[in-house]
Backbone as CSV, one residue per row, in Angstrom:
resi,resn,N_x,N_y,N_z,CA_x,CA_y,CA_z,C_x,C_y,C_z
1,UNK,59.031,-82.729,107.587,57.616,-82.970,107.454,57.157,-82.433,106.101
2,UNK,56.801,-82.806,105.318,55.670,-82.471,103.745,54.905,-82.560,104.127
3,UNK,54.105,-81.761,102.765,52.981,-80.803,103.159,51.940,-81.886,102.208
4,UNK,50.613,-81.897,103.197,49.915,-82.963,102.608,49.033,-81.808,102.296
5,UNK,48.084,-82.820,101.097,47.066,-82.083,100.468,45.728,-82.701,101.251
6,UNK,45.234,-81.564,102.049,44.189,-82.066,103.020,42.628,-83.165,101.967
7,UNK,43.098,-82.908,100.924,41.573,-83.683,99.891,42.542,-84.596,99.761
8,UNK,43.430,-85.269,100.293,44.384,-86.534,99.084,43.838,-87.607,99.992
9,UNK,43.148,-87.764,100.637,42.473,-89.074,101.275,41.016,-89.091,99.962
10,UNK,40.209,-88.205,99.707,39.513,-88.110,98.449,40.087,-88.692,97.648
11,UNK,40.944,-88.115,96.960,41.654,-88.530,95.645,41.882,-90.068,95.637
12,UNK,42.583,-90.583,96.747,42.950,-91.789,96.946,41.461,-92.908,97.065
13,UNK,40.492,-92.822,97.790,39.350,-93.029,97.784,38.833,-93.194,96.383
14,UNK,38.850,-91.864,95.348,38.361,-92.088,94.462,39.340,-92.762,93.479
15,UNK,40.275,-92.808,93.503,40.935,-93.643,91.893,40.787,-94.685,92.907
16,UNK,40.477,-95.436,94.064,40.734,-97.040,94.595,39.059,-97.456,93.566
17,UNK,38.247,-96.506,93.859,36.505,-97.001,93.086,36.858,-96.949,90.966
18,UNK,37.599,-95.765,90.999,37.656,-95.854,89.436,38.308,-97.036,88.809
19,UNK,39.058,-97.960,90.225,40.000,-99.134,89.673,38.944,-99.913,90.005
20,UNK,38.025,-99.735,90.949,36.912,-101.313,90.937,35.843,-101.178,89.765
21,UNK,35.549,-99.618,89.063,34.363,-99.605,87.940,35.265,-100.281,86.720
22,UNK,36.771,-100.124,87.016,37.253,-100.790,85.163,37.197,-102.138,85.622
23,UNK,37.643,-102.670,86.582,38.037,-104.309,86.651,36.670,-104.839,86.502
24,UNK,35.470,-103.979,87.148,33.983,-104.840,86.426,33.878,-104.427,84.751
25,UNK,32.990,-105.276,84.612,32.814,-105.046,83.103,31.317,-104.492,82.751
26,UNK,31.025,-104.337,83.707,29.334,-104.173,83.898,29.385,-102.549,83.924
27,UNK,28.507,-101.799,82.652,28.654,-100.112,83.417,27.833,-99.695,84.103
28,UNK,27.599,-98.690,85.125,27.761,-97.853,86.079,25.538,-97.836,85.562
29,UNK,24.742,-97.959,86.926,23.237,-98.106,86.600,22.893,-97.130,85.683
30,UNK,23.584,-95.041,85.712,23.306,-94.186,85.167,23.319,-94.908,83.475
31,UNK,24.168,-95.746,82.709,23.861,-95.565,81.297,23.333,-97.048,80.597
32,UNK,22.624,-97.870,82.141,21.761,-98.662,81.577,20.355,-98.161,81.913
33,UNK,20.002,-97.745,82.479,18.672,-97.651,82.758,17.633,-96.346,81.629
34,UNK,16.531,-96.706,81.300,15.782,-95.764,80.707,15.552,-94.474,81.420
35,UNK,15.530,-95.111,83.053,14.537,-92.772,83.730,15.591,-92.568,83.954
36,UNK,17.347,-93.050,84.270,18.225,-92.168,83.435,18.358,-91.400,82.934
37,UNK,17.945,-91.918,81.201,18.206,-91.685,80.109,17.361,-90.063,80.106
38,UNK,15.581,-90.851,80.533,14.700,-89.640,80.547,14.978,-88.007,81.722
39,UNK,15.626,-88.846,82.834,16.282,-87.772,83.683,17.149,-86.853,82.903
40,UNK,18.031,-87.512,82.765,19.026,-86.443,81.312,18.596,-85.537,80.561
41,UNK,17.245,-85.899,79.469,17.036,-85.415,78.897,16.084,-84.331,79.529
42,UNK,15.522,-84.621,80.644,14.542,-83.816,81.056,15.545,-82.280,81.850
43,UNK,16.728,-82.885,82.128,17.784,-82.025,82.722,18.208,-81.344,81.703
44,UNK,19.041,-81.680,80.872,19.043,-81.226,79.549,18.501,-79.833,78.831
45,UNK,16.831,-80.185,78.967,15.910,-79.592,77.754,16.067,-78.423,78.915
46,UNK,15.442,-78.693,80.270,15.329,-77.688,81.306,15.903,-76.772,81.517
47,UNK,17.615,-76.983,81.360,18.622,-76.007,81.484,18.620,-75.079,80.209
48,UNK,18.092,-75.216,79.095,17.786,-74.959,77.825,16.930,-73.529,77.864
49,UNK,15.939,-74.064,78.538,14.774,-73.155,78.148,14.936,-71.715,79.037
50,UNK,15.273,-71.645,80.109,15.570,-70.276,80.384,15.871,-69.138,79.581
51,UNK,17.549,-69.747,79.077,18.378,-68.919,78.461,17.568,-69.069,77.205
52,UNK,16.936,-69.827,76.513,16.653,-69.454,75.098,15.609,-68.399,75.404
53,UNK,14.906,-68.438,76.300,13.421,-68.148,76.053,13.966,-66.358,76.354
54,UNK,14.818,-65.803,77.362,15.361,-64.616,77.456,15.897,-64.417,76.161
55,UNK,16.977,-64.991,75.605,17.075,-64.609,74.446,16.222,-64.623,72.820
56,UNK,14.974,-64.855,73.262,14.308,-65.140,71.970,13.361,-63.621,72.272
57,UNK,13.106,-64.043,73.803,12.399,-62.361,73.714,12.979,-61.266,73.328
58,UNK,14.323,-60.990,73.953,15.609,-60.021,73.583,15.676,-59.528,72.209
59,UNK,16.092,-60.956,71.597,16.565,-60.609,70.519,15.224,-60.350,69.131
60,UNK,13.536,-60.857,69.719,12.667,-60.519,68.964,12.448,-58.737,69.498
61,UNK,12.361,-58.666,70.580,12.046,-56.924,71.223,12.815,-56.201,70.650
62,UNK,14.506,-56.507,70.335,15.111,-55.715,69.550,14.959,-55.540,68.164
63,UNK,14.744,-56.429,67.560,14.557,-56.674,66.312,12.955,-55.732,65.814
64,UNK,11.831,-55.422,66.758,10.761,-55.495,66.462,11.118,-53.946,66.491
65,UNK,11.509,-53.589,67.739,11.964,-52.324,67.785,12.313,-51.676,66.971
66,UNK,13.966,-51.820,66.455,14.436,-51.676,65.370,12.656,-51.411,63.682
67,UNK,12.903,-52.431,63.604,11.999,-52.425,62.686,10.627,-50.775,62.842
68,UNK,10.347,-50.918,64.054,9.636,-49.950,64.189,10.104,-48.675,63.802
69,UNK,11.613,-48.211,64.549,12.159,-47.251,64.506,12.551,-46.627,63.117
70,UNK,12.525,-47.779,62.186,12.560,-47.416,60.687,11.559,-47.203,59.483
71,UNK,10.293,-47.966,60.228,9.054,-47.906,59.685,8.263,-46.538,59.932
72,UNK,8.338,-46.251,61.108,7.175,-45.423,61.122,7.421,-44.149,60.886
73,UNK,8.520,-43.848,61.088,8.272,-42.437,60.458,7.807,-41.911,58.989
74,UNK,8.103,-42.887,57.737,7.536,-43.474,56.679,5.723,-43.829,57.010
75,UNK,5.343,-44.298,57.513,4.106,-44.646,57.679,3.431,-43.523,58.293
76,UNK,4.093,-42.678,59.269,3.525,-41.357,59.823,3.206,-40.123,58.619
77,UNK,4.588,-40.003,57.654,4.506,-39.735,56.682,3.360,-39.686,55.667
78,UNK,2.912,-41.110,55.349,1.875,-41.261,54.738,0.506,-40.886,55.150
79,UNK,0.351,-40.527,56.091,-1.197,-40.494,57.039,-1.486,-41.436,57.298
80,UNK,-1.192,-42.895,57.249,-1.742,-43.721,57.647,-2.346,-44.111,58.795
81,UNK,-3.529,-44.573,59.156,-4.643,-45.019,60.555,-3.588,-46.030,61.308
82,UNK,-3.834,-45.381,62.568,-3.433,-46.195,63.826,-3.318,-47.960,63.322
83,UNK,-4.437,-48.099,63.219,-4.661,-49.558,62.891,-3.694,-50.565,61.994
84,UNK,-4.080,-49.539,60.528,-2.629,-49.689,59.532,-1.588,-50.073,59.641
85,UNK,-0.541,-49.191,60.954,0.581,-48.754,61.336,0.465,-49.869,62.735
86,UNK,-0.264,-50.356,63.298,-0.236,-51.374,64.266,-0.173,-52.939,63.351
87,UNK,-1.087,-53.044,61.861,-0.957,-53.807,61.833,0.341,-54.680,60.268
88,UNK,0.725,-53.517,59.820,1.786,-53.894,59.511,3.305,-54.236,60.603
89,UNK,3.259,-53.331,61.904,4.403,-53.898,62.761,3.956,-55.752,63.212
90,UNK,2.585,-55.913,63.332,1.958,-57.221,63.499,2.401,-58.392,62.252
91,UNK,2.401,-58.204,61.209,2.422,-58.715,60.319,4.445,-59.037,60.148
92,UNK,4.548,-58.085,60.765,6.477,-57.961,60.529,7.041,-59.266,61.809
93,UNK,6.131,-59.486,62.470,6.724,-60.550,63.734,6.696,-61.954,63.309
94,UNK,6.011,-62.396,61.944,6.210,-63.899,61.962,7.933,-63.783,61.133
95,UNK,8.042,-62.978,60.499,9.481,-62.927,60.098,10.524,-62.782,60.754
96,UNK,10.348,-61.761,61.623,11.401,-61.442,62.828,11.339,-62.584,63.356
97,UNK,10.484,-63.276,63.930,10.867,-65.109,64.935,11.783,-65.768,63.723
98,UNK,11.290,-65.774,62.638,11.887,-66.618,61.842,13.766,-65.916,62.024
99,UNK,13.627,-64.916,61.648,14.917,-64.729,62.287,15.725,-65.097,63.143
100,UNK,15.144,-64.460,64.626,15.435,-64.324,65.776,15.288,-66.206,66.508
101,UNK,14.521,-67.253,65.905,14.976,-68.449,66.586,15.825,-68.799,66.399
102,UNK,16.668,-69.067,65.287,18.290,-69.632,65.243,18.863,-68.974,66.380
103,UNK,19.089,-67.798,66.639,19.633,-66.917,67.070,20.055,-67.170,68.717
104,UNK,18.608,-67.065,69.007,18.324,-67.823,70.514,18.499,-69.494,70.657
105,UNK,18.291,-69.716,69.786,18.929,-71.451,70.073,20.373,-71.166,70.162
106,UNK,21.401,-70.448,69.657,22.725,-70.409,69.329,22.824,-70.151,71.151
107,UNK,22.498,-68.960,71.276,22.849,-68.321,72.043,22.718,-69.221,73.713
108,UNK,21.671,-70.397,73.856,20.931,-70.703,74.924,21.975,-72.193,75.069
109,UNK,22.484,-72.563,73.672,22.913,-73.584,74.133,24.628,-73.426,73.954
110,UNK,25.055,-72.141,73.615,26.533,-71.695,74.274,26.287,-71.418,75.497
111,UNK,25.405,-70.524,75.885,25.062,-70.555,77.716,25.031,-72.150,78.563
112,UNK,24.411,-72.990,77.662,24.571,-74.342,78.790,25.804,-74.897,78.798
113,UNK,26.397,-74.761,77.422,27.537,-76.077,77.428,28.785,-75.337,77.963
114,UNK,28.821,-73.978,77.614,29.868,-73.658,78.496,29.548,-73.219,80.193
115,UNK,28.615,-73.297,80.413,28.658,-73.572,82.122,28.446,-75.134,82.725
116,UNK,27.990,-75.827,81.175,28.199,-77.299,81.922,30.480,-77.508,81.994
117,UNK,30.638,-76.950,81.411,31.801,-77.013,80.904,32.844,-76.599,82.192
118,UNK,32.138,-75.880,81.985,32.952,-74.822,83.775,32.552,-75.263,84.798
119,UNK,31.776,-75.785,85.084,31.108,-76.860,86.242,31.917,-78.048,85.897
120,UNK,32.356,-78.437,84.813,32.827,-79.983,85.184,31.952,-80.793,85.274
121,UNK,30.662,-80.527,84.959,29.519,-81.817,84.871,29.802,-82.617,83.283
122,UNK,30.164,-82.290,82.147,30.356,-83.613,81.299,31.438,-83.777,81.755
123,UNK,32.540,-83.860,82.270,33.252,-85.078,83.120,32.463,-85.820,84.030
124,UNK,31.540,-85.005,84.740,30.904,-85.852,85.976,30.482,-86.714,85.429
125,UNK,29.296,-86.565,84.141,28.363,-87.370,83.482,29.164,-88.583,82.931
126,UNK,30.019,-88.254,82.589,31.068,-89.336,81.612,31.756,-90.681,82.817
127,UNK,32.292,-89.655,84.171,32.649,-90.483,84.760,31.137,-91.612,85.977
128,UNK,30.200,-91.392,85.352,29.049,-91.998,86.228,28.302,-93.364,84.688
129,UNK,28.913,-93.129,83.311,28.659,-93.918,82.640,27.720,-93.508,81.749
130,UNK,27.634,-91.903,81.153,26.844,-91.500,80.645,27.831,-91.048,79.280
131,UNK,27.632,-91.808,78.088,29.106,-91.406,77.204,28.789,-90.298,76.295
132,UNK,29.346,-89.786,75.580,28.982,-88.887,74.912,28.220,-88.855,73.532
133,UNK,28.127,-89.794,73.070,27.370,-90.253,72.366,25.290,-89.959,72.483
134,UNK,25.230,-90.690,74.213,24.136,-90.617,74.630,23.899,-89.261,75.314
135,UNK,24.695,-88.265,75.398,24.777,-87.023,75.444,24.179,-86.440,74.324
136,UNK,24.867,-87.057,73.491,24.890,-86.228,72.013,23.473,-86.383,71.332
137,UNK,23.073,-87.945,71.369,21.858,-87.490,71.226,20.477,-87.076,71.564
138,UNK,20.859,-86.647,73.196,19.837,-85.967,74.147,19.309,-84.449,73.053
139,UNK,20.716,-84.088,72.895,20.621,-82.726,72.039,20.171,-82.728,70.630
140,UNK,20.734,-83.651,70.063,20.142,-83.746,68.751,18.557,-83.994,69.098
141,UNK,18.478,-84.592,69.726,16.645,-84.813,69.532,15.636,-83.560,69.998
142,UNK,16.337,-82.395,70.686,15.741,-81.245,70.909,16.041,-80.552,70.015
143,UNK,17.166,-80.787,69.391,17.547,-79.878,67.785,16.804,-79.816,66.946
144,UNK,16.329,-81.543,66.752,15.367,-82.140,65.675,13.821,-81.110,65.943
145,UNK,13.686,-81.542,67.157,12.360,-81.008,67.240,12.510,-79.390,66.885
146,UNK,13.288,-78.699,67.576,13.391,-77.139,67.386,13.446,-76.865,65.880
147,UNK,13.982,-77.569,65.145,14.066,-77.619,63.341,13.131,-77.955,63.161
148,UNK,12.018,-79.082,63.159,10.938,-79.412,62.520,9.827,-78.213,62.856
149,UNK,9.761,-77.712,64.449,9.108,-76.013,64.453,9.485,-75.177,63.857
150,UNK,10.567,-74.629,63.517,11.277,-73.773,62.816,10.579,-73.872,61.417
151,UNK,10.822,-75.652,60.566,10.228,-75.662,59.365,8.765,-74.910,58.956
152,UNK,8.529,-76.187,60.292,6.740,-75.627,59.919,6.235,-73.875,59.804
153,UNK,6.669,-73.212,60.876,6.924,-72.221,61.297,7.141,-71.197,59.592
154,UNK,8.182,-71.331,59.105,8.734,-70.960,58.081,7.464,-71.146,57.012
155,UNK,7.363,-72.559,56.821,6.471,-72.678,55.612,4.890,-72.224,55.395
156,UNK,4.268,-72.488,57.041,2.976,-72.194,57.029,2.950,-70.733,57.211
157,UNK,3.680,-70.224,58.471,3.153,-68.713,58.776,3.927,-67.797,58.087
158,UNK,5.174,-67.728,57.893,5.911,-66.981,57.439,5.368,-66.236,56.103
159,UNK,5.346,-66.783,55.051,5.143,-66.261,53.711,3.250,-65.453,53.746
């Protein structure tokens, strides 16, 4: 008697459907349809924003911190008014974001792709007719946008 693999009725099930999606020529509704497309992206951006938004606070709280921890004893130094000393750490935060957003984008979207990765969802996505291409530019178009804030960001408030 051999030893069966209790999922091999699955397996078999599924490559009999992966042989009926190639013999059509027609792909799979997921990478014709538009609320698809918009599902994706709305899945996408969603899984995004958690992890950036923890790491943008993180890595601005540390950064601001820091900054403090080196400033003020210099500013205590001087006599300077409460106000002064509140509002130069104020003035130090449009720079620190400017910093600290690359940072948190890096960080938010190694958190997604390697747990989409470890999940096995871009295989899932790929094998339902979603190619990587139209993956690819779910992300680029939140990139785009996160860069064109970043710009503005940079040019108007920063300086």
């Amino acid at each position: 008697m051999g030893l069966d693999c209790p999922w091999q009725h699955c397996a078999e099930a599924a490559t009999a459907k992966e042989s009926e999606w190639q013999e059509s020529n027609e792909p799979p509704i997921a990478s014709r349809s538009l609320a698809g497309f918009v599902a994706l992206c709305r899945n996408v951006w969603r899984r995004h924003l958690v992890p950036f938004a923890g790491a943008f606070v993180t890595l601005t709280s540390l950064m601001l911190f820091n900054q403090i921890r080196k400033q003020l004893p210099q500013l205590r130094a001087a006599a300077a008014p409460t106000a002064t000393i509140l509002k130069v750490f104020a003035l130090s935060v449009p720079f620190i974001v400017a910093l600290t957003l690359p940072m948190a984008v890096l960080m938010a979207v190694l958190r997604v792709f390697t747990g989409r990765q470890g999940n096995r969802e871009v295989l899932a996505l790929e094998r339902v007719g979603v190619t990587p291409m139209r993956f690819a530019a779910v992300v680029l178009a939140g990139a785009t946008l996160v860069g064109a804030c970043a710009l503005a960001w940079n040019d108007q408030v920063v300086p």
